[in-house]
C-alpha positions as a Python dict, from the first residue, in 0.01 Angstrom:
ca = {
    (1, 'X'): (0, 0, 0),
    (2, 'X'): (30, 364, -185),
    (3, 'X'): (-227, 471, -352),
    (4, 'X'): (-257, 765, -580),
    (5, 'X'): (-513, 1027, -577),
    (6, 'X'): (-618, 1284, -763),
    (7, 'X'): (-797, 1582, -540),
    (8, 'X'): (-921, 1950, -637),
    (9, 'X'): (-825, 2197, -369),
    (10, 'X'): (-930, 2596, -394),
    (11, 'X'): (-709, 2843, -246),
    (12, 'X'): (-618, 3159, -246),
    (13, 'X'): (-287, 3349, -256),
    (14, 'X'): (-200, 3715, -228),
    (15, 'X'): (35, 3800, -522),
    (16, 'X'): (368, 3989, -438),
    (17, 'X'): (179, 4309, -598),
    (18, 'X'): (-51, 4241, -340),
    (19, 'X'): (146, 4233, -45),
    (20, 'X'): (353, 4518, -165),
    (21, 'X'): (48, 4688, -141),
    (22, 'X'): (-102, 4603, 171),
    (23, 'X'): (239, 4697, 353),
    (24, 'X'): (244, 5055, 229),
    (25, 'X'): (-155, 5080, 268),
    (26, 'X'): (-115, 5007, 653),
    (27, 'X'): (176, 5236, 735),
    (28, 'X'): (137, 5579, 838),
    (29, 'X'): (285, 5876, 635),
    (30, 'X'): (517, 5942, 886),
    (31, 'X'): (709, 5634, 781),
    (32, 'X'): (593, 5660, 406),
    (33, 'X'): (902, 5861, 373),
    (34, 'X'): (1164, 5601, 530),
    (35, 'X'): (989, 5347, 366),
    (36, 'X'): (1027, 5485, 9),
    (37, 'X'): (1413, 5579, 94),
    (38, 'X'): (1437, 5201, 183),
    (39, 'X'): (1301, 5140, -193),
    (40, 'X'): (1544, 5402, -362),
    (41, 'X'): (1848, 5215, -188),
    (42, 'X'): (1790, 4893, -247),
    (43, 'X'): (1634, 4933, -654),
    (44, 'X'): (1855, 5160, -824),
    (45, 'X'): (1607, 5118, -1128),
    (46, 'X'): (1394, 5367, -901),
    (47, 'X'): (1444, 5753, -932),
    (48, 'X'): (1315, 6071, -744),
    (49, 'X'): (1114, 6312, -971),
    (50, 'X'): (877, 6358, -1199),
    (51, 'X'): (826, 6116, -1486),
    (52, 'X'): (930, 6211, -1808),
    (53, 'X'): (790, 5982, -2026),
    (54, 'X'): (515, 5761, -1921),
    (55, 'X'): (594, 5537, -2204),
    (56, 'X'): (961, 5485, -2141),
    (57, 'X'): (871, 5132, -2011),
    (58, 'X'): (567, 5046, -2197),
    (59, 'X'): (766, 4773, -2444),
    (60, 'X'): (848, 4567, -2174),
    (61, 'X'): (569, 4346, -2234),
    (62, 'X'): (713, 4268, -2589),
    (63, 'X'): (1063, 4181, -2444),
    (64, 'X'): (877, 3944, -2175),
    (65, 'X'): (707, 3759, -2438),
    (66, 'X'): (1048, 3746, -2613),
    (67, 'X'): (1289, 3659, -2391),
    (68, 'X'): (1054, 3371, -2256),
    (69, 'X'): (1053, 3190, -2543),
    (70, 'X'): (1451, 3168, -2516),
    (71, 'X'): (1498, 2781, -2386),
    (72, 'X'): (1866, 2891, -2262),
    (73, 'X'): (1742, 3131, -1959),
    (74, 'X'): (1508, 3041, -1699),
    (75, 'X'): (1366, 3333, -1527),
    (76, 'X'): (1258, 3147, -1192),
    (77, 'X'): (1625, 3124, -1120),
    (78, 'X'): (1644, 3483, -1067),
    (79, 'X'): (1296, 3535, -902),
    (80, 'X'): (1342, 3367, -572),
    (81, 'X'): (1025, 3344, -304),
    (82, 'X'): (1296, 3531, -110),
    (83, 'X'): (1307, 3808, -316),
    (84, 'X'): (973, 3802, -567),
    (85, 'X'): (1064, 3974, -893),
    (86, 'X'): (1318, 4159, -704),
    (87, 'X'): (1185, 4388, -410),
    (88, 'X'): (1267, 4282, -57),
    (89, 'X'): (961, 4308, 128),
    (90, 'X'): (1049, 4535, 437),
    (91, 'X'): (886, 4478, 768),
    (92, 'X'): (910, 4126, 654),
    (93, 'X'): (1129, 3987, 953),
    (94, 'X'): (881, 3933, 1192),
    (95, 'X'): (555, 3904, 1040),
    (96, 'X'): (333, 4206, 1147),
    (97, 'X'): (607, 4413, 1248),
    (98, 'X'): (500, 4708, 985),
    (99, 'X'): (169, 4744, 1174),
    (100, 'X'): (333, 4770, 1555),
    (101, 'X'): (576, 5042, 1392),
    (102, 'X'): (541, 5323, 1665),
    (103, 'X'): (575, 5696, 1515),
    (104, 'X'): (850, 5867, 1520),
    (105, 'X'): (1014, 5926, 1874),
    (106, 'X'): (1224, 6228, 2014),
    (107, 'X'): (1524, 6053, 2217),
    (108, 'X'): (1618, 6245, 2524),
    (109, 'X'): (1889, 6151, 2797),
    (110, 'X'): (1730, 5841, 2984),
    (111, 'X'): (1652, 5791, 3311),
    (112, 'X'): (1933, 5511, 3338),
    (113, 'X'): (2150, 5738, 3221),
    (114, 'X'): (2071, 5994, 3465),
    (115, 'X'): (2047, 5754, 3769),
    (116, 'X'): (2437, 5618, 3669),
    (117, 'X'): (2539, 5971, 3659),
    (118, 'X'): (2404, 6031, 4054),
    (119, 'X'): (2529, 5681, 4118),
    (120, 'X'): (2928, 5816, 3993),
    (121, 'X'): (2906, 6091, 4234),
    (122, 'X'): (2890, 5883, 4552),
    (123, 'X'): (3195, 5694, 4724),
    (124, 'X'): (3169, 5372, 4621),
    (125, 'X'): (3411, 5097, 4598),
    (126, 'X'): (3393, 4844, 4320),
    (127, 'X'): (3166, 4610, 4454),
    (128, 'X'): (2921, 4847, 4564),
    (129, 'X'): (2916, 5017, 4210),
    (130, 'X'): (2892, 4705, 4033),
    (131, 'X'): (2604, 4621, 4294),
    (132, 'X'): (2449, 4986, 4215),
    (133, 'X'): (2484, 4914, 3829),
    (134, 'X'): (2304, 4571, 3866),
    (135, 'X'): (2007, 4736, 4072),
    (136, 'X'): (1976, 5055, 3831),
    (137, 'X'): (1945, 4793, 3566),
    (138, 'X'): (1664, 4607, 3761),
    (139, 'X'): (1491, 4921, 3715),
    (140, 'X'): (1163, 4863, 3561),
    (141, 'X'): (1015, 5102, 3321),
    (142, 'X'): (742, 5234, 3612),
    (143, 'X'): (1059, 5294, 3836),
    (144, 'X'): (1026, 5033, 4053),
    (145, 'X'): (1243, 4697, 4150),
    (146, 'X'): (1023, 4465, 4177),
    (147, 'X'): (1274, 4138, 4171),
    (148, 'X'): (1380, 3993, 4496),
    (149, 'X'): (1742, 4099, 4638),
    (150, 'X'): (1864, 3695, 4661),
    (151, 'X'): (1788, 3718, 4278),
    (152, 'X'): (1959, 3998, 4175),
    (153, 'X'): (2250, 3859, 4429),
    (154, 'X'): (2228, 3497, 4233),
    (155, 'X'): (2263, 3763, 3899),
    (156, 'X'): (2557, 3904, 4065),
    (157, 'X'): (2703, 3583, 4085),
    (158, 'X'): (2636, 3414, 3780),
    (159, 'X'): (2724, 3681, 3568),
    (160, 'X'): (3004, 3899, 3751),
    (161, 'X'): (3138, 3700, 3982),
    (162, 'X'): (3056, 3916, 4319),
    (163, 'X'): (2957, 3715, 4598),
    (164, 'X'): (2726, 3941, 4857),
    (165, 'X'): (2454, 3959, 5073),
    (166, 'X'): (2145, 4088, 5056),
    (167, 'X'): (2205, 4319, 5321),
    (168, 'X'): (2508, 4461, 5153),
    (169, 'X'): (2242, 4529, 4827),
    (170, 'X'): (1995, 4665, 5046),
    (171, 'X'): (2225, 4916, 5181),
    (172, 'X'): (2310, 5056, 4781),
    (173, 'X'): (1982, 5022, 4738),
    (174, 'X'): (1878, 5287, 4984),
    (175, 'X'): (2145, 5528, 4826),
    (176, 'X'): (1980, 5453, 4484),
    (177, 'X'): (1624, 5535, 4626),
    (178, 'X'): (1766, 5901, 4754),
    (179, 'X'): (1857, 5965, 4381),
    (180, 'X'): (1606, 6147, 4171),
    (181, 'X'): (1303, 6167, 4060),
    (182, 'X'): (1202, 6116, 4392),
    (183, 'X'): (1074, 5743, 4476),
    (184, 'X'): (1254, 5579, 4229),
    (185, 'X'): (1383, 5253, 4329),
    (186, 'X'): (1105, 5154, 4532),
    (187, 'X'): (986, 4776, 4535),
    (188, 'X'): (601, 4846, 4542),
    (189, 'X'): (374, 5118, 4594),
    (190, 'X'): (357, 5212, 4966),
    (191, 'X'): (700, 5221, 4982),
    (192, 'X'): (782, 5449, 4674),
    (193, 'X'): (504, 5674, 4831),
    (194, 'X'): (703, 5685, 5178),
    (195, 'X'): (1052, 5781, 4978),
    (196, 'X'): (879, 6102, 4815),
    (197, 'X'): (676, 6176, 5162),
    (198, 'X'): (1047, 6161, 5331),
    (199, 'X'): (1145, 6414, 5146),
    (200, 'X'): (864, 6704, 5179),
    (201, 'X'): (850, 6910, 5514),
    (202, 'X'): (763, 6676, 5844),
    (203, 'X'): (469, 6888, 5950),
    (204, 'X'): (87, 6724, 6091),
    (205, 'X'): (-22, 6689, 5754),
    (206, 'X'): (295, 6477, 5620),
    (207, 'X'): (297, 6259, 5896),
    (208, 'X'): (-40, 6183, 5877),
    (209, 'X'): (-33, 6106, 5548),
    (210, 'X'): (293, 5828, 5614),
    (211, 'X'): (62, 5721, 5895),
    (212, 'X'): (-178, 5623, 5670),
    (213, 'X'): (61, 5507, 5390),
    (214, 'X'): (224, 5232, 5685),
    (215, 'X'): (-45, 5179, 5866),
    (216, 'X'): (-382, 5163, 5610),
    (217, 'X'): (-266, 5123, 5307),
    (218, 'X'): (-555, 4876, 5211),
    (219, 'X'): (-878, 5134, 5332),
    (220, 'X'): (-664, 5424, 5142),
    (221, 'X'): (-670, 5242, 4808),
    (222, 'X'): (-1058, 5111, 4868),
    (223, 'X'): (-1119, 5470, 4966),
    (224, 'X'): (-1247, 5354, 5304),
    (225, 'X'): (-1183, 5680, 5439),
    (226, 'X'): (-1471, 5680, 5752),
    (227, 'X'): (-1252, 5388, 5879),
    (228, 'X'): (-896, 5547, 5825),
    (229, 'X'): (-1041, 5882, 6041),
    (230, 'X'): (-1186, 5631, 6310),
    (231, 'X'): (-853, 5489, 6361),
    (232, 'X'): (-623, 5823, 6398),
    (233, 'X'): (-918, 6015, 6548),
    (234, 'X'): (-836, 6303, 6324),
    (235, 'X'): (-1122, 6559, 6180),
    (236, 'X'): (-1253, 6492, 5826),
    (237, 'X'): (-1043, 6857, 5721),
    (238, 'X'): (-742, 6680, 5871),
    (239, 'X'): (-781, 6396, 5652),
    (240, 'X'): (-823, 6530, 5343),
    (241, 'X'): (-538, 6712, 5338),
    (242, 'X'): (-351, 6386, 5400),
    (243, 'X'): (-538, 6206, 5151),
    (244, 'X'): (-468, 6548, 4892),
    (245, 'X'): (-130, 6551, 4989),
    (246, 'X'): (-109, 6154, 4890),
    (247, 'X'): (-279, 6193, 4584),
    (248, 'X'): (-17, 6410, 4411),
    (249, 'X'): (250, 6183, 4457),
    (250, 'X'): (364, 6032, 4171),
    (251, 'X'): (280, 5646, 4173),
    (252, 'X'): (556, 5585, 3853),
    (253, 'X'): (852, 5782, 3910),
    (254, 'X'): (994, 5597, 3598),
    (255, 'X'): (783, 5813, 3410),
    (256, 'X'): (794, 5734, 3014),
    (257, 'X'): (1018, 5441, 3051),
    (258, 'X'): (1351, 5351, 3260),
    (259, 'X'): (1501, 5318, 2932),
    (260, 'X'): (1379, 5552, 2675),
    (261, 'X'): (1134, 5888, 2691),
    (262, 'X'): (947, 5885, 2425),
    (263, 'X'): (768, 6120, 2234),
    (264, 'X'): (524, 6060, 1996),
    (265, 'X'): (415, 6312, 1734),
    (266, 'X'): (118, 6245, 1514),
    (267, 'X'): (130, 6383, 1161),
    (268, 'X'): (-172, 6431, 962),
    (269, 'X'): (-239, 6193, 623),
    (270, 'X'): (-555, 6433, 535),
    (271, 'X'): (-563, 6784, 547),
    (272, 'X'): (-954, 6900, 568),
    (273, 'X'): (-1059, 7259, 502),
    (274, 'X'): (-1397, 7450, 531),
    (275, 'X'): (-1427, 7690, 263),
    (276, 'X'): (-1721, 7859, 297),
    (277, 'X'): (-1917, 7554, 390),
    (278, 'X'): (-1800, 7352, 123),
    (279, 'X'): (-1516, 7074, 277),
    (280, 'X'): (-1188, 7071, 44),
    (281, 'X'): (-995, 6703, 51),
    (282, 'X'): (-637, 6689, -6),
    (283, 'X'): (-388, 6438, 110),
    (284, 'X'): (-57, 6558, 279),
    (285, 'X'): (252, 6573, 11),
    (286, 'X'): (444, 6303, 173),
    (287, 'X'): (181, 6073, 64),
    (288, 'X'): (219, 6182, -315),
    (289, 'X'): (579, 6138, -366),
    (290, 'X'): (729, 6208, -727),
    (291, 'X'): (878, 5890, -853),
    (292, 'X'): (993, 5742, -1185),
    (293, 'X'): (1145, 5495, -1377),
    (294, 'X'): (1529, 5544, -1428),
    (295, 'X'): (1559, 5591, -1797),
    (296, 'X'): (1947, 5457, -1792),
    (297, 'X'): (1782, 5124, -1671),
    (298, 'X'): (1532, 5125, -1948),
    (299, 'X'): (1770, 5231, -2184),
    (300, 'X'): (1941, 4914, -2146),
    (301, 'X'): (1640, 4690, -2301),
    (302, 'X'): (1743, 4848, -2634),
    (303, 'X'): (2086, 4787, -2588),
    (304, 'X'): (2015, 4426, -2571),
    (305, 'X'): (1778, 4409, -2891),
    (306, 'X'): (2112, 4558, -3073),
    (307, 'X'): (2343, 4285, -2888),
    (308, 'X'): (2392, 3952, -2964),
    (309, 'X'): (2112, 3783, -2763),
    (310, 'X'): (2338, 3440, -2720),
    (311, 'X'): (2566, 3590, -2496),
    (312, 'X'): (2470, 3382, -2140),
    (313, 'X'): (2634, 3720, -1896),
    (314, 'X'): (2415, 3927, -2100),
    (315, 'X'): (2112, 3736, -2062),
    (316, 'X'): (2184, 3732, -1704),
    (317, 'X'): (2239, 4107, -1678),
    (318, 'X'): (1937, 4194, -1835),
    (319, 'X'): (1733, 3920, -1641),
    (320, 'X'): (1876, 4184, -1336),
    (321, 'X'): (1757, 4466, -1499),
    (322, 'X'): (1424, 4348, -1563),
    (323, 'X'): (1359, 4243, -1227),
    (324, 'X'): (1463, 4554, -1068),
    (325, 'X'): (1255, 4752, -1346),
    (326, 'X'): (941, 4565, -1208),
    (327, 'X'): (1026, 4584, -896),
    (328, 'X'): (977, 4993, -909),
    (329, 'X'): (713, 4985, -1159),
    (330, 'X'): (516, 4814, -908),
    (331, 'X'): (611, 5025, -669),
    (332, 'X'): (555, 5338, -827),
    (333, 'X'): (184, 5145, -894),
    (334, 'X'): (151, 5097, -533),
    (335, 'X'): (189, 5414, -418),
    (336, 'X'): (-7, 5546, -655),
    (337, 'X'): (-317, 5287, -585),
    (338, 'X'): (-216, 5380, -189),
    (339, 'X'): (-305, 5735, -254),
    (340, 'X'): (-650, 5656, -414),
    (341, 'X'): (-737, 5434, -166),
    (342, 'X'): (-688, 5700, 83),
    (343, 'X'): (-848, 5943, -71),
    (344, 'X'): (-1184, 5723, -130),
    (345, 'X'): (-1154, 5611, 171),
    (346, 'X'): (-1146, 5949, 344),
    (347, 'X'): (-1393, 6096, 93),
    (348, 'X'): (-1643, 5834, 228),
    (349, 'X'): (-1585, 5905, 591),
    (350, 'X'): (-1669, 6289, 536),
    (351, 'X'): (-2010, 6212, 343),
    (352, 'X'): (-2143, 6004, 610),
    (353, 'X'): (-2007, 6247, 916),
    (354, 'X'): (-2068, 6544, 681),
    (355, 'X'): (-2228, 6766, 990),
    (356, 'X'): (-1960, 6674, 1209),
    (357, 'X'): (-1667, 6791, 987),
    (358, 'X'): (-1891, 7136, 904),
    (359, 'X'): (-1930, 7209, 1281),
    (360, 'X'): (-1704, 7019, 1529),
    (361, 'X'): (-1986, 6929, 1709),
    (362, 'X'): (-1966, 6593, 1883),
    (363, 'X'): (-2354, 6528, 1904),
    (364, 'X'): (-2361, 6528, 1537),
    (365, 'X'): (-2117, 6204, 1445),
    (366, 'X'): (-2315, 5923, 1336),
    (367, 'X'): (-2309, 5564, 1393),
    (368, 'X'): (-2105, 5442, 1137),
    (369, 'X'): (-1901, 5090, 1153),
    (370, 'X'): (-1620, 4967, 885),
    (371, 'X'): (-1855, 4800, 701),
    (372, 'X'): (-2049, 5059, 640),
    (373, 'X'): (-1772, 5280, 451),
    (374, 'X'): (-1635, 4918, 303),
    (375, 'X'): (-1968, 4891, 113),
    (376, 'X'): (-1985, 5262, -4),
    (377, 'X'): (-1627, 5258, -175),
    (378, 'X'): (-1674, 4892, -291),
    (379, 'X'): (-1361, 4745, -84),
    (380, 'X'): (-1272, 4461, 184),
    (381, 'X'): (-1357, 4552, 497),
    (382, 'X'): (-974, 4506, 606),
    (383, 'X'): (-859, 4741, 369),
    (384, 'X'): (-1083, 4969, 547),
    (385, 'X'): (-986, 4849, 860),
    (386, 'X'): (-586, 4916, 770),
    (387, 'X'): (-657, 5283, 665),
    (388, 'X'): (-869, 5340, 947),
    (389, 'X'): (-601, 5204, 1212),
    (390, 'X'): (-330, 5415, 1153),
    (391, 'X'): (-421, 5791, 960),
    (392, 'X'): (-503, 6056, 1080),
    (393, 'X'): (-697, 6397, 946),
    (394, 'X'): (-625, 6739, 1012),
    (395, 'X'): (-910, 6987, 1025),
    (396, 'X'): (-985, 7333, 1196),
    (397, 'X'): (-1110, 7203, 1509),
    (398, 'X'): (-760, 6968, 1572),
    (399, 'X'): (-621, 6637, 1446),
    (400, 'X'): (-836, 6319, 1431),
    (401, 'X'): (-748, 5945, 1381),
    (402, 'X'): (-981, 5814, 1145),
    (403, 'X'): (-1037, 5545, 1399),
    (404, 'X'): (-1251, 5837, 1610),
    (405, 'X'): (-1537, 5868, 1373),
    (406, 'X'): (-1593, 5468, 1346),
    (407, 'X'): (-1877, 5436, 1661),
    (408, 'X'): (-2159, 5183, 1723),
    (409, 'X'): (-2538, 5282, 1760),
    (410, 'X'): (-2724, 5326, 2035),
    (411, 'X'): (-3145, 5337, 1964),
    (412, 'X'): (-3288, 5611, 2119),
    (413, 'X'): (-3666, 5698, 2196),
    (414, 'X'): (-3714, 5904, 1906),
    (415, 'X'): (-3623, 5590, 1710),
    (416, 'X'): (-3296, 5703, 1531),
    (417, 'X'): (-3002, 5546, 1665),
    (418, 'X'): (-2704, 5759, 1837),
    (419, 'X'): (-2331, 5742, 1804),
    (420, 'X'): (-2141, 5566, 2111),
    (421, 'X'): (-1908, 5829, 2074),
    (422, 'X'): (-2179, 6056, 2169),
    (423, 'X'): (-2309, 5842, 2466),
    (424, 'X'): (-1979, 5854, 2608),
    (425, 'X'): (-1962, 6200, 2611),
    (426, 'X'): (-2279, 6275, 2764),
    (427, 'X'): (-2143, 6007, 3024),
    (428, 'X'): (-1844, 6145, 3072),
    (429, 'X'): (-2047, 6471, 3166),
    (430, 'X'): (-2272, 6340, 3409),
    (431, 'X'): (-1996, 6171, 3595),
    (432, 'X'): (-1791, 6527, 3614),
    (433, 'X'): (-2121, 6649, 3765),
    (434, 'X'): (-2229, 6421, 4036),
    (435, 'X'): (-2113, 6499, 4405),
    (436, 'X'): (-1761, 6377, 4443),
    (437, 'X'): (-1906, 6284, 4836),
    (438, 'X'): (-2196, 6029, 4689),
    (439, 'X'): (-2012, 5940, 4318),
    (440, 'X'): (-2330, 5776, 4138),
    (441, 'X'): (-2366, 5401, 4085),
    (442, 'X'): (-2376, 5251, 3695),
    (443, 'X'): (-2750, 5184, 3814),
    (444, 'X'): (-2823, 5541, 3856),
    (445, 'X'): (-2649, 5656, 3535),
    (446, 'X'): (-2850, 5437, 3350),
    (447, 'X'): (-3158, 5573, 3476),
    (448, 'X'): (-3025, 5921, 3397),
    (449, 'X'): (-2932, 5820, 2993),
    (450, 'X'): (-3263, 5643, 2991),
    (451, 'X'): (-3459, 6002, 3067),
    (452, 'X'): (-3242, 6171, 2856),
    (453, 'X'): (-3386, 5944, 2595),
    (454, 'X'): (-3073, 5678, 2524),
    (455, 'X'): (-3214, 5317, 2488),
    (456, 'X'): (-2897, 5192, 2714),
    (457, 'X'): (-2857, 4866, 2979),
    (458, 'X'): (-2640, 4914, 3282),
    (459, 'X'): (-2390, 4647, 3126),
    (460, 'X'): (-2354, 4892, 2862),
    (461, 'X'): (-2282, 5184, 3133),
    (462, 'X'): (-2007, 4981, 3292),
    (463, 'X'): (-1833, 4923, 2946),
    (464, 'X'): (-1824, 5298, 2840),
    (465, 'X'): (-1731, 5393, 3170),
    (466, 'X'): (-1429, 5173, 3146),
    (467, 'X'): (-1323, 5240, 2800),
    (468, 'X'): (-1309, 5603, 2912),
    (469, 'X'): (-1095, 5495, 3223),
    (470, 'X'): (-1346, 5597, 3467),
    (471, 'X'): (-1298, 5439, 3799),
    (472, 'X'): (-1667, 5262, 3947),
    (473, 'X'): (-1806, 5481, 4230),
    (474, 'X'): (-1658, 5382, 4492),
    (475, 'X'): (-1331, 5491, 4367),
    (476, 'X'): (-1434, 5823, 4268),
    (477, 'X'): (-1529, 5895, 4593),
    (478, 'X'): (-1356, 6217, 4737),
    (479, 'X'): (-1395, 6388, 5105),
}
């Protein structure tokens, strides 16, 4: 049996305003541009320049209130969820896609294409290029092929047509592996180690080092090196300039990517100078575009009032207009509250690391944590969070992402607390220090931070240690 209730639900729901917004908040001014050329192409009611009139779109309000009361035209027809009063929302087409927007990238010729040039140049017959295409697309982007052969031979017959063996792949495959960079092709470590030691000069030292490479790989890589001069009965000199020799090999001769080298360039959303000990804020132009209203647009509301307001196309043409006018209107307002957001946001950051920004000094950042800069501009700690993520500020000692300056504390004996940031740093130090022969354990840097007067566990050690990419002792270990 149905029964009918009645329920009250709260929710909340971020208007399109809102979400226009939040998308141009999060994006980095290195795509501000693009973005705002996206805008200008799709909403010809939005114009480069300065505006001329602030008021050229102020009566607006007056025609809403009129045309709603007309029964004959109902607006929701032309204001879609699609398309919410008339700006697509870019970035849109897979969710979060705006926020894993790399920067900008410098293309370059890529490896592929430089491996398929050196594969043209040998004598091949068909099947063995088609075989060499196959495993130069196999390539992964460290340089390595790390599928079996019988797969790539299934590929080769699923999708080409070319029955072969996996001896007849192996044998391309060692043509591909003499191509440059040198090691490429290889199907794990070891072996794209052996490739670049086959090239260098077959003196003591190189053979040594393949010794070691075939023979004890595993004590190499746990730096069991007593047990690795044992075995070859070689003297500790010998070894190390095996072990040196091994350790400038390249490990990914893929470099950047099989596919694409990639170059990232960071440009600055605050530009910070120190005149004369007083810190001067300003945001980089791209983030203050000059945009207007297109008068011709707005021009056409008065053409209407003069027309005869039964006319259905008309109605429908100026339903267009109207969306596309709010459409850059709140634009234009988004921009605009994107550039104040920034700037409060930034403003905030440099009172509370104040000694920092005057000297460069990385002793003097404080702890400071989104919430605390949230709280002192009066916004949502995700808005903080989105400005924080991807800016970046320029000042005279080199460019920062905001993200730098955000550390936890660390209590200290004098009873103030201590940025991470500067924890690390002293870590860092101490670990550049110590005797490469006896690397110290996480227990003894802990002791070490504790007399230097940081409150810190060994658990805490291990986590800054490895956030800074430090290896634990026993790989830093060096003869």
């Amino acid at each position: 049996m149905q029964r009918l209730d009645l329920r009250q639900l709260l929710s909340q729901k971020l208007s399109p305003q809102q979400i226009q917004f939040i998308k141009l908040l999060q994006i980095p001014t290195a795509e501000l541009e693009m973005r705002i050329k996206e805008e200008l192409e799709v909403n010809p009611a939005l114009e480069e320049g300065r505006e001329e009139n602030t008021d050229e779109y102020s009566d607006t309000d007056d025609y809403e209130e009129e045309y709603s009361k007309d029964d004959d035209l109902d607006i929701d027809d032309y204001l879609h969820d699609d398309e919410i009063s008339g700006y697509k929302m870019q970035g849109d087409r897979g969710g979060d896609d705006e926020e894993d927007r790399e920067m900008p990238i410098a293309m370059t010729s890529t490896l592929t294409d430089s491996l398929m040039d050196q594969l043209s140049f040998l004598s091949l017959d068909d099947k063995q290029y088609n075989i060499g295409m196959q495993l130069i697309g196999s390539i992964d982007h460290d340089g390595y092929i790390r599928r079996e052969l019988s797969s790539i031979a299934n590929d080769l017959a699923f999708s080409q047509n070319i029955e072969t063996s996996e001896e007849e792949i192996e044998q391309v495959l060692h043509l591909i592996q003499t191509f440059d960079p040198a090691g490429i092709g290889a199907r794990d470590l070891p072996e794209c180690l052996l490739l670049q030691l086959e090239r260098r000069e077959q003196d003591e030292t190189t053979i040594l080092a393949e010794r070691i490479i075939r023979e004890t790989f595993d004590e190499f890589s746990k730096k069991h090196y007593s047990k690795i001069q044992s075995k070859f009965g070689v003297s500790e000199e010998e070894l190390k300039k095996a072990i040196d020799l091994i350790i400038k090999l390249n490990p990914k001769p893929g470099g950047a990517g099989a596919s694409m080298t990639r170059v990232q360039y960071i440009i600055p959303d605050f530009i910070l100078n120190n005149n004369n000990g007083e810190l001067e804020l300003s945001l980089n132009s791209r983030n203050a575009p000059d945009l207007r209203i297109s008068r011709s647009y707005a021009d056409m509301f008065d053409a209407y009032d003069k027309s005869d307001k039964k006319d259905k196309k008309l109605k429908e043409t100026v339903a267009f207009v109207k969306q596309k006018l709010d459409a850059a209107k709140w634009f234009i307002d988004a921009i605009r509250q994107r550039q104040n957001t920034l700037l409060r946001t930034m403003e905030a950051i440099i009172k509370y690391q104040h000694d920092f920004f005057l000297e460069g000094d990385e002793s003097m950042l404080r702890p400071m944590i989104l919430k605390d800069i949230a709280e002192e501009i009066g916004m949502d700690i995700s808005t903080v969070s989105r400005v924080a993520n991807s800016k970046a500020v320029q000042t005279e000692f080199g460019i920062y992402p905001l993200k730098y300056f955000f550390s936890e504390g660390i209590a200290t004996d004098s009873g103030e607390d201590a940025s991470s940031r500067e924890v690390k740093h002293i870590l860092k130090e101490i670990i550049d220090n110590e005797s490469k022969r006896k690397p110290l354990s996480d227990e003894k840097i802990e002791k070490m931070l504790n007399d230097k007067g940081y409150n810190i566990a060994r658990r805490t050690v291990a986590k800054y240690r490895e956030q800074l990419n430090i290896p634990v002792a026993r790989l830093r270990k060096e003869l």
